[in-house]
C-alpha positions in Angstrom: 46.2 25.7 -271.0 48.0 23.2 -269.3 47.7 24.2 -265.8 44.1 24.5 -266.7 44.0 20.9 -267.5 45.9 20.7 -264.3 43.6 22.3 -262.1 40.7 20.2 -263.5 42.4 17.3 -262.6 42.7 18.4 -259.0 38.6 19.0 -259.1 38.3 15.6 -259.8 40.8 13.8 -257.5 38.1 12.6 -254.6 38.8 14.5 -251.1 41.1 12.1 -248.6 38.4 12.3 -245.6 35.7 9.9 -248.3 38.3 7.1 -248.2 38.7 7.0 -244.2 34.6 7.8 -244.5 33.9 4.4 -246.7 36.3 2.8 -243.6 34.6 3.9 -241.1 31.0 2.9 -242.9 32.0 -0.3 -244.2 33.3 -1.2 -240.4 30.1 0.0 -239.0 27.8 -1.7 -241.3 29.9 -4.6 -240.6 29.6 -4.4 -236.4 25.6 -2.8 -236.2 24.6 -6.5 -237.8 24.7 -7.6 -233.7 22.8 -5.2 -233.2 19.9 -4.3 -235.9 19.5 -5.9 -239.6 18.1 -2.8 -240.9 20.7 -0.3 -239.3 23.5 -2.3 -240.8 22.1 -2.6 -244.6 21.6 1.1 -244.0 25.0 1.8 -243.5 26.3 -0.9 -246.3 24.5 1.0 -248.6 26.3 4.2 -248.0 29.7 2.4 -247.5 29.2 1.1 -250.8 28.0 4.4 -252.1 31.0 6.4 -250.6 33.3 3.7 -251.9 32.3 4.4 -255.7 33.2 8.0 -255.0 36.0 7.4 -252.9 38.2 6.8 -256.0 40.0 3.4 -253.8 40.4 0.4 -255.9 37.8 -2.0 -256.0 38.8 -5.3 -255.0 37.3 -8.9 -254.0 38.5 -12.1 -252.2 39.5 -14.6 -253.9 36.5 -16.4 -252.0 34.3 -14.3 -254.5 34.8 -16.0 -257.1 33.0 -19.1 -256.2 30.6 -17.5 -254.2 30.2 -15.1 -257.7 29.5 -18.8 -259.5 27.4 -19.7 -256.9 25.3 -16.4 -257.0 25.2 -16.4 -261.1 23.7 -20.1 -261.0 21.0 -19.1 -257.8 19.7 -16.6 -260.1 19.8 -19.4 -263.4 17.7 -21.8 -260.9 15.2 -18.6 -260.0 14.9 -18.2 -264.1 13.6 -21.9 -264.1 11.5 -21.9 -260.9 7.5 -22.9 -261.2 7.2 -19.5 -259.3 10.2 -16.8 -259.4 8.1 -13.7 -257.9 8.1 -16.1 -254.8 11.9 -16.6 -254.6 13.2 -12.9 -254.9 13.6 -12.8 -251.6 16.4 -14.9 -251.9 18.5 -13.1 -254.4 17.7 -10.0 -252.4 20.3 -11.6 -250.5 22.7 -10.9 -253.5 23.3 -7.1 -252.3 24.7 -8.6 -248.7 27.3 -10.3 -250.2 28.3 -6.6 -251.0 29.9 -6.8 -247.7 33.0 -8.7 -249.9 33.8 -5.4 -251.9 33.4 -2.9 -249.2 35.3 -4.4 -246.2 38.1 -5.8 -248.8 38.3 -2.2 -250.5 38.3 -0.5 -247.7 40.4 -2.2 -245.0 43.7 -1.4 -246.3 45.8 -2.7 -243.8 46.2 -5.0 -240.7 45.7 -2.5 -237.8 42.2 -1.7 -239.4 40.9 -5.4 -239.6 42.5 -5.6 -235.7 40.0 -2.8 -234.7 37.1 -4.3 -236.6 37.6 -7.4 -235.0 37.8 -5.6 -231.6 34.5 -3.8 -232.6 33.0 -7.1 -232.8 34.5 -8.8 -229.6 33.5 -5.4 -227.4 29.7 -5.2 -229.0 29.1 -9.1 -229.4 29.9 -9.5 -225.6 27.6 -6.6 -224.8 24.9 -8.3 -227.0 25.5 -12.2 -224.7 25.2 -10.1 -221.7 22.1 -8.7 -222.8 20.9 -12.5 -223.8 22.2 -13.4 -219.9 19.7 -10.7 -218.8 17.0 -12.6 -221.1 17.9 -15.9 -219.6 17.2 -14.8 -216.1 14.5 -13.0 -216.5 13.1 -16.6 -218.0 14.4 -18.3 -215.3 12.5 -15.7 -213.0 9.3 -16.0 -214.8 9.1 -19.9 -214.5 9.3 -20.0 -211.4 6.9 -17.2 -210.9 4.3 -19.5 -213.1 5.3 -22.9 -211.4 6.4 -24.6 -214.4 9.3 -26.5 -215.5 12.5 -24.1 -216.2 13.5 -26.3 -219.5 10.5 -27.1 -220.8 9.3 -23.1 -220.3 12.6 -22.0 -221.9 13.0 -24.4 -224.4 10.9 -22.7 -227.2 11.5 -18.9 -226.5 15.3 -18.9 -225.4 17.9 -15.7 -225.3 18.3 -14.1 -228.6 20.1 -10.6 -227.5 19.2 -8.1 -230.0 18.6 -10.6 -232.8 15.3 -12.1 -233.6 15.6 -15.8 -232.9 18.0 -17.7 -230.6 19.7 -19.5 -233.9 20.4 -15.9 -235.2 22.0 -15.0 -232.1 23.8 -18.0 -231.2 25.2 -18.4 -234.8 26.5 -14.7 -234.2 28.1 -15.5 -230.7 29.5 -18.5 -232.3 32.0 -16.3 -234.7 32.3 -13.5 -231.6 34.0 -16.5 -229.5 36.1 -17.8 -231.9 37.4 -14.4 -232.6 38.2 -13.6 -228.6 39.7 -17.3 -228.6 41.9 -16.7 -231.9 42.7 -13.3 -230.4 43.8 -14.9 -227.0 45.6 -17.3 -228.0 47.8 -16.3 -231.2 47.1 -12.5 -231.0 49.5 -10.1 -230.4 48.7 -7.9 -227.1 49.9 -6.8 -223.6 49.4 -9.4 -220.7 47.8 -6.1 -218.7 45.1 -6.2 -221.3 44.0 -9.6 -219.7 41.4 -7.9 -217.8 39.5 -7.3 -220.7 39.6 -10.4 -223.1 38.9 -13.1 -220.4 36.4 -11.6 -219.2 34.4 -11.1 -222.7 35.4 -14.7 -224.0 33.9 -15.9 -220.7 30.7 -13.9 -221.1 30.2 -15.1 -224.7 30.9 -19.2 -224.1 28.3 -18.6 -220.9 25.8 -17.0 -223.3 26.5 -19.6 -225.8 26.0 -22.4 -223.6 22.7 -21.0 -222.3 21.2 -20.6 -225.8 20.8 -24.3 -225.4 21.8 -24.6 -229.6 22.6 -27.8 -229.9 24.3 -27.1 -233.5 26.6 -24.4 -232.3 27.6 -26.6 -229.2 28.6 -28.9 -231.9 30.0 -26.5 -234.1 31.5 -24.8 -231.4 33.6 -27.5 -229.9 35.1 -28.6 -233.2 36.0 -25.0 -234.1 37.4 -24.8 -231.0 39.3 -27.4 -231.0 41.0 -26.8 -234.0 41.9 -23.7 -232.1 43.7 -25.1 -228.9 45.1 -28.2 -231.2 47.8 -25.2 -232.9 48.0 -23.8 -229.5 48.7 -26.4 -227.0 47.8 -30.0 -227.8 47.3 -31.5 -224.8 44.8 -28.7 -223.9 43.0 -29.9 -226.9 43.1 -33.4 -226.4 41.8 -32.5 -222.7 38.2 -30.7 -223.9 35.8 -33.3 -224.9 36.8 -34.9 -221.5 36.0 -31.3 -219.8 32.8 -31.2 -221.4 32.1 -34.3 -220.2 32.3 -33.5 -216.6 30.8 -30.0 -216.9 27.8 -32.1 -218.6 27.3 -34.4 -216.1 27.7 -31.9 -213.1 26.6 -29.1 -215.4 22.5 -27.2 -214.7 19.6 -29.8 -215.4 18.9 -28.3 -218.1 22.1 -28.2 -220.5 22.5 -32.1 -218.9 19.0 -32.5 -220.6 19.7 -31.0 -223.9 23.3 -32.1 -224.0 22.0 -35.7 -224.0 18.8 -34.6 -226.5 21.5 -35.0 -229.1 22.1 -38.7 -229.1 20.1 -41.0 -230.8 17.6 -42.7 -228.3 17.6 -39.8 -226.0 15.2 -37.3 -227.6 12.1 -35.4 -226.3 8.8 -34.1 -228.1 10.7 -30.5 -227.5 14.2 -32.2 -228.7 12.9 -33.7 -232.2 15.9 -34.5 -234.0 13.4 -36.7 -235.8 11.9 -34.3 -237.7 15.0 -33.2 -239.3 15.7 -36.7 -240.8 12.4 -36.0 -242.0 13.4 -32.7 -243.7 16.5 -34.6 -245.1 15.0 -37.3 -247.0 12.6 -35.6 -248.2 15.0 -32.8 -249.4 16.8 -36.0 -251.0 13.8 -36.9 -253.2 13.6 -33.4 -254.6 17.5 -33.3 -255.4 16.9 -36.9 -257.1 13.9 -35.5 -259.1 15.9 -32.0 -259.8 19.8 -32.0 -258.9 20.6 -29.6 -261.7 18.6 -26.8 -260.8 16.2 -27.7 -257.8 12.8 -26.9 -257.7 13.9 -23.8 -257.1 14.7 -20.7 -254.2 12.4 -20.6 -251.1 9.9 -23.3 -253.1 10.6 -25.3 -250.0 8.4 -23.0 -247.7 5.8 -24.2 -249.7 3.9 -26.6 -247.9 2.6 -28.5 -250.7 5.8 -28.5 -252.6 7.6 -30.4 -249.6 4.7 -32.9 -249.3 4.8 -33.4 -253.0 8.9 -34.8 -252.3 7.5 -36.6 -248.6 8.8 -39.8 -248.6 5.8 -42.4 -248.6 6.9 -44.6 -246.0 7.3 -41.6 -243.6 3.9 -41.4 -241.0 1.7 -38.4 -240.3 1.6 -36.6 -238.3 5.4 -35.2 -239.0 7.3 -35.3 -235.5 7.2 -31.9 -234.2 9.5 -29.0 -235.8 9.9 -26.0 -238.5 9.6 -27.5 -241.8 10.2 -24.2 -243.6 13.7 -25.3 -244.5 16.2 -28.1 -244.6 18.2 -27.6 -241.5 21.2 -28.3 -243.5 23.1 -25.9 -246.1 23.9 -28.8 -248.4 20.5 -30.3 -248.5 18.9 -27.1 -249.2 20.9 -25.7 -251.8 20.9 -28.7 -253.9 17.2 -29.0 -253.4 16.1 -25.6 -254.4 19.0 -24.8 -256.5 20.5 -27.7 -257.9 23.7 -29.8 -256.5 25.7 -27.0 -258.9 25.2 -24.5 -256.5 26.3 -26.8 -253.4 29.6 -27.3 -254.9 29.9 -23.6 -255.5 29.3 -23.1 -252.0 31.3 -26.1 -250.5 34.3 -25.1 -253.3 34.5 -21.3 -251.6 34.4 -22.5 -247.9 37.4 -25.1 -248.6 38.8 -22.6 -250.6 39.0 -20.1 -247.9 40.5 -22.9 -245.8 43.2 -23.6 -248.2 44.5 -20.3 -248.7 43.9 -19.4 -245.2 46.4 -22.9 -244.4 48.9 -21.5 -247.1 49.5 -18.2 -245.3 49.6 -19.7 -242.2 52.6 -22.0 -243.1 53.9 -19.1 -244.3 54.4 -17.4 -241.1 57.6 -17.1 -238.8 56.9 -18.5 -235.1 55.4 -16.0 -232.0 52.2 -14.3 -232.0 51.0 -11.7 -234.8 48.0 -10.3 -236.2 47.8 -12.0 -239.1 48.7 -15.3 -237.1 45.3 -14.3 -234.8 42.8 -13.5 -238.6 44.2 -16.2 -240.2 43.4 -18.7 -237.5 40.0 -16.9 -237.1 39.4 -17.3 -240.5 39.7 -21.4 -240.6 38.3 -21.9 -237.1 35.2 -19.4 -238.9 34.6 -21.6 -241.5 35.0 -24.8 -239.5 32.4 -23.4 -237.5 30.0 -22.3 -240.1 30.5 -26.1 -241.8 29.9 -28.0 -239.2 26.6 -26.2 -237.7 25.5 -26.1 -241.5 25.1 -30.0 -241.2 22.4 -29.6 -238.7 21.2 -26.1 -239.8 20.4 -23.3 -242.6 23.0 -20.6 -240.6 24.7 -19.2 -244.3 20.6 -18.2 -244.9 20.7 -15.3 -241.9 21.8 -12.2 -243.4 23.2 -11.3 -239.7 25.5 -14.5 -239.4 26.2 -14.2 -243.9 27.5 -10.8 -243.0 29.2 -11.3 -240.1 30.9 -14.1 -241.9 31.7 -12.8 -245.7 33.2 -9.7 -243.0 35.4 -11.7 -241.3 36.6 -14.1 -244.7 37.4 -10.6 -245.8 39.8 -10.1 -242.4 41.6 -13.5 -243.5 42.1 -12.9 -246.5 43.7 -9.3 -246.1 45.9 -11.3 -243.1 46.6 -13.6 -246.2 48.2 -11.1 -248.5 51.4 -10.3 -246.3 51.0 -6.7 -245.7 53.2 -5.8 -242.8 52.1 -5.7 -239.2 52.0 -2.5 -237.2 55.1 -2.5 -235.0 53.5 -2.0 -231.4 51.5 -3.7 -229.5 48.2 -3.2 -227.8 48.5 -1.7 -224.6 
């Protein structure tokens, strides 16, 4: 009788191979998003399913839990919306942040989230060469039609695989900081050189030619952060570096580069009619700030000229009026300041316990030196370019992002490094 019981046990004990299979899924799911949308919620789908079978032990970030708060009081703002069948697209949303539980379940240890990581760097430089291709095809076609290269390029730029340049560049943004972490805390072989140089410069290049004014930003503060805990002086030298390669730099990143101070704008540079989107995002959070008027009610054009301030003049300056262009705005406007501090409290969360670990650590290169640092410079990134736009909204830069907060955090818990090196 007992080595019956025994025997059923056994039946029920999940097979080894689905616990390297939910791995391998939840790591794919989490690269494909450079490359297709719809390939990599496929593939989330089945890492999640083969996770439930796998018999591993569920487990979540500690960044869940306000991003959990944040979630539960989304869906409380959809219950009180004028119009919820029209906001369901946001809480769709709800099954990416799935990617928490299946890349934290799943990568078990530090020489997993290493090769994720490299699985990103490898395919995200493949995907800015491919928008490189774009950009001179764009270049060839303008001066084919005999018009002006920026003002041709300006409103169809690169976008790699992705379906608009802010989707791409928003991904590129993460793939650099993850080459630039990787370079300069990682722990790898100077022969391997060859490789990494290489894809960081393909990426910045790529980057730079988007012509996204928020992810320059974004970029150079993130970046910074980066070279200040490497060298300091190598820091303190950037902004003047960009300076220069500004004012010698192609006509048309001189042009947009300038675009960005007040005075200096174009009819294709409107910062204008983002000022517009922020007041007028300020009335609705005065007239709502618990709960908003609630999720995607923004895209309604009579719902934001209900909330236009009157002393603002028609017609608007040129510009998408869909959204906010800033994550705070928005989700205090449609959801209700609550769910601004949930989202606020979970990026300066990660930050913290990112900072923590990294005290923590002794001197010299490591892996977990290389995520943790990723991890900060990540959400300094996503912060900063959420001032000027609504980046956390793409589900290809939300997964790419909750993946990599995922990385940090496993850095985070101390699990021991793998003793060689890359070679």
């Amino acid at each position: 009788m007992r080595q019956r019981r025994l025997r059923d046990t056994e039946r029920l004990v999940p097979p080894p191979f689905l616990r390297k299979l939910s791995l391998w899924l939840s790591a794919a799911a989490a690269i494909a998003i450079l490359l297709s949308i719809a390939v990599s919620q496929i593939l989330l789908a089945l890492a999640l399913g083969v996770l439930m079978l796998s018999g591993l032990p569920l487990r979540w970030p500690r960044i869940a839990i306000p991003l959990g708060l944040f979630l539960a009081w989304s869906l409380l703002a959809l219950a009180f919306s004028p119009d919820p069948a029209y906001g369901l697209a946001q809480e769709r949303k709800i099954f990416v942040f799935m990617t928490l539980l299946t890349v934290f379940s799943t990568v078990r240890g530090l020489r997993d989230a290493r090769w994720l990581a490299f699985g990103w760097m490898l395919v995200g430089t493949a995907t800015a060469e491919r928008g490189l291709v774009q950009y001179v095809r764009d270049l060839a076609n303008a001066r084919a039609s005999g018009q002006d290269f920026y003002h041709f390029y300006i409103a169809d730029r690169i976008r790699g695989f992705m379906g608009h340049w802010m989707t791409f560049s928003g991904q590129e943004l993460f793939v650099l900081l993850l080459l630039g972490a990787w370079l300069l805390f990682g722990r790898f072989h100077r022969k391997t050189l060859w490789l990494w140089v290489p894809c960081a410069a393909v990426t910045a290049l790529a980057l730079e030619r988007s012509l996204t004014r928020s992810v320059w930003v974004a970029a150079l503060v993130a970046g910074f952060y980066l070279l200040w805990f490497w060298q300091k002086w190598v820091a303190l030298a950037l902004p003047v570096l960009v300076f220069v390669f500004v004012l010698v730099g192609p006509a048309a990143i001189r042009e947009r580069a300038w675009s960005i101070l007040p005075g200096h704008e174009s009819k294709l540079d409107s910062n204008s009619h983002r000022i517009v989107c922020w007041r007028t995002g300020w009335q609705m959070i005065k007239a709502h700030p618990l709960l908003g008027v609630g999720p995607d009610e923004i895209q309604k054009e009579s719902v934001f000229f209900a909330y236009l301030p009157a002393d603002i003049r028609k017609p608007l300056p040129d510009g998408y009026y869909g959204h906010l262009h800033n994550i705070y705005i928005q989700y205090a406007a449609e959801r209700g300041i609550p769910a601004t501090l949930f989202i606020v409290a979970a990026l300066l969360l990660a930050i913290r316990d990112f900072w923590r670990a990294l005290r923590k650590l002794p001197p010299g290169r490591s892996d977990r030196r290389f995520l943790l640092h990723a991890g900060i410079a990540t959400v300094v990134g996503t912060m900063v370019a959420g001032v000027m736009e609504y980046n956390l909204n793409d589900t290809e830069v939300l997964t790419m992002f909750l993946a990599i907060m995922c990385l940090a955090y496993l850095a985070a818990e101390g699990i021991p490094e793998p003793a060689e090196l890359i070679s």
